[in-house]
C-alpha positions in Angstrom: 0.0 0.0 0.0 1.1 3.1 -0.6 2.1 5.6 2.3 -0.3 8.4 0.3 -3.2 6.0 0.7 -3.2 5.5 4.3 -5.9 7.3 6.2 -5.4 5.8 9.7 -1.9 5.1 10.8 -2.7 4.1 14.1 -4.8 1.4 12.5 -3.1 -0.2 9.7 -0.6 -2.9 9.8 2.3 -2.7 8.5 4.4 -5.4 9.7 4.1 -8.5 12.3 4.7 -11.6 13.1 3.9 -14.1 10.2 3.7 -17.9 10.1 4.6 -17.9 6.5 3.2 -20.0 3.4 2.4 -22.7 6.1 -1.1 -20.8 7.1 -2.3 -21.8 4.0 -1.7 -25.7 5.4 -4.2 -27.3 8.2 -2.4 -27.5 11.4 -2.0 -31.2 11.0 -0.2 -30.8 7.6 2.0 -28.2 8.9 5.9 -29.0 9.5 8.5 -28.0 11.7 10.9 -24.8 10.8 13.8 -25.7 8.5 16.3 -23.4 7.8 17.2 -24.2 4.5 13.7 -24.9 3.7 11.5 -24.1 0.5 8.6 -26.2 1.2 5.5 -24.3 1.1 4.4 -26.2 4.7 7.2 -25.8 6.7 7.0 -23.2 9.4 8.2 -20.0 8.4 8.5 -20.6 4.6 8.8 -16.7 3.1 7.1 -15.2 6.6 8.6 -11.9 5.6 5.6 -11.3 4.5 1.9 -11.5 5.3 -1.0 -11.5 3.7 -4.1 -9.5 4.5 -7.2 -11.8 5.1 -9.8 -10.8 2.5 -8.1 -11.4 -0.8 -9.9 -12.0 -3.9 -8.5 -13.3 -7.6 -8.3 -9.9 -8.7 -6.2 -9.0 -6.2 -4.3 -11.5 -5.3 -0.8 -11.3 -7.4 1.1 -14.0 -5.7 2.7 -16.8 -8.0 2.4 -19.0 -5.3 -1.3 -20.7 -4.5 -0.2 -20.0 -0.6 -0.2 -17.3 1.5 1.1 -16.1 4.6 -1.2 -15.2 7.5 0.0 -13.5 11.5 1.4 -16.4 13.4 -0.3 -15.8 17.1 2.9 -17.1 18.8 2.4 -14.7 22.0 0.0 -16.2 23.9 -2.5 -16.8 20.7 -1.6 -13.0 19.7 0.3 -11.8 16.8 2.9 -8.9 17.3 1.8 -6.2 14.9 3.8 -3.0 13.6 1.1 -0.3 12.4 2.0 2.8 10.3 2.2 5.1 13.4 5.2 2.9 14.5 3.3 1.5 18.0 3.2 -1.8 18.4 0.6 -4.6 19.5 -0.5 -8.0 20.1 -3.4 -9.2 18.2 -5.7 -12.0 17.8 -5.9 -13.3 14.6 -9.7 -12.8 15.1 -9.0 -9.4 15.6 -7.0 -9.0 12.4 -9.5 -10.2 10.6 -8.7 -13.9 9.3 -10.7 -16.6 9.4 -10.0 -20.4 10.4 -11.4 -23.3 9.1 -12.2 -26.1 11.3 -8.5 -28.1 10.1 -6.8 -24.9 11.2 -6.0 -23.3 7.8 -6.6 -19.4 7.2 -9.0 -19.1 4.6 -7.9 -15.8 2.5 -9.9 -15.5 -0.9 -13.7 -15.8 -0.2 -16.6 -13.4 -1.1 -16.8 -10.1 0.4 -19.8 -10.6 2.1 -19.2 -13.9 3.8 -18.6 -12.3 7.2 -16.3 -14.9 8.1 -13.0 -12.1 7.6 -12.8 -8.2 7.6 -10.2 -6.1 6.5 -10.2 -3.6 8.8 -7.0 -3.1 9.9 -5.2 -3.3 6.5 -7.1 -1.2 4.6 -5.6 2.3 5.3 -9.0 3.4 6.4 -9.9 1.7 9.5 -12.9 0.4 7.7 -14.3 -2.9 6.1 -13.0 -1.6 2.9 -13.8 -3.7 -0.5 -10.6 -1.3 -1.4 -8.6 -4.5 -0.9 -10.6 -6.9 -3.2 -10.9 -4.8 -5.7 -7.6 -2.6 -6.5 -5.4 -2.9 -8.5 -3.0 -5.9 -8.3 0.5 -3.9 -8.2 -0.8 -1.8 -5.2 -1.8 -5.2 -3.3 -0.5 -5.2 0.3 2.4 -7.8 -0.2 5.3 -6.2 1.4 5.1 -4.3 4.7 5.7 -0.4 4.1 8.4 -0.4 6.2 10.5 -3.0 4.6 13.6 -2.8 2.3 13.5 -4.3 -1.4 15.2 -7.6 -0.2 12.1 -7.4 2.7 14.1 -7.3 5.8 12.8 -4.5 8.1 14.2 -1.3 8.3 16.3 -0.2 11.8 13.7 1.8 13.0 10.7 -1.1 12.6 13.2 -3.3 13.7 13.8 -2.2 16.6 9.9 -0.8 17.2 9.2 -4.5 17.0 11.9 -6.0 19.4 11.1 -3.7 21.9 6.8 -4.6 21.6 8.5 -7.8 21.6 10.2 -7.3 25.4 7.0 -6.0 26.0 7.7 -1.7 26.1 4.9 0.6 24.4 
């Protein structure tokens, strides 16, 4: 998203902490992080990024038929970066994805199917069909606040270490 477009920095995410390709798995077919890894179900498979929930296929660019979801590793809460830089631990029900009952995020769906809201990645602070319908280059992919390689910048970095140790 482009920094123009955001309306409500205090409630858009920007960054957080990501499960990777793996969401797109059920729990059960989920495997354990691999450091040299490239397996789409293996913990932490590209979680430099994440995925807004709500995606449709007119806005969802990816290559890949996975996608990376907030990993609720805190106490079932997500550590999320928003565009004002503050920092906070989320419930992925409070982000906006949606389960299914074999644990796998569900990201492309209708609108309307009430089951995920984009709320808090849609610049605006609102429900905003915004994110299904744009166009694909100007999909959330990549956190604002990341370099071209997508490691974080020092100062998101460090925002999230120390929302990490637990400081505001």
């Amino acid at each position: 998203m482009r920094l123009a477009r955001i309306q409500t920095f205090d409630r858009t995410v920007v960054a957080g902490d990501s499960l990777g390709t793996c969401a797109s798995f059920p729990s059960e077919a989920r495997l354990p992080y691999n450091n040299n890894g490239d397996t789409a179900a293996e913990l932490g498979n590209e979680s430099y990024t994440m995925d807004p929930p709500g995606l449709t296929a007119q806005n969802d660019i990816s290559v890949s038929p996975f996608h990376n979801g907030a990993d609720p590793r805190h106490t079932r809460r997500a550590n999320v970066l928003f565009a004002d830089s503050h920092c906070e631990p989320l419930t992925l029900e409070r982000l906006g994805y949606a389960i299914s009952s074999a644990g796998a995020y569900e990201f492309i769906g209708p609108a309307d199917n009430g089951r995920f809201h984009t709320m808090l990645f849609s610049g605006t602070g609102v429900d905003a069909d915004r994110l299904r319908s744009r166009e694909p280059e100007e999909r959330q992919r990549s956190p604002v606040l990341t370099r071209s390689d997508g490691s974080l910048h020092r100062h998101a970095r460090d925002e999230v270490r120390r929302c990490q140790r637990g400081g505001r």
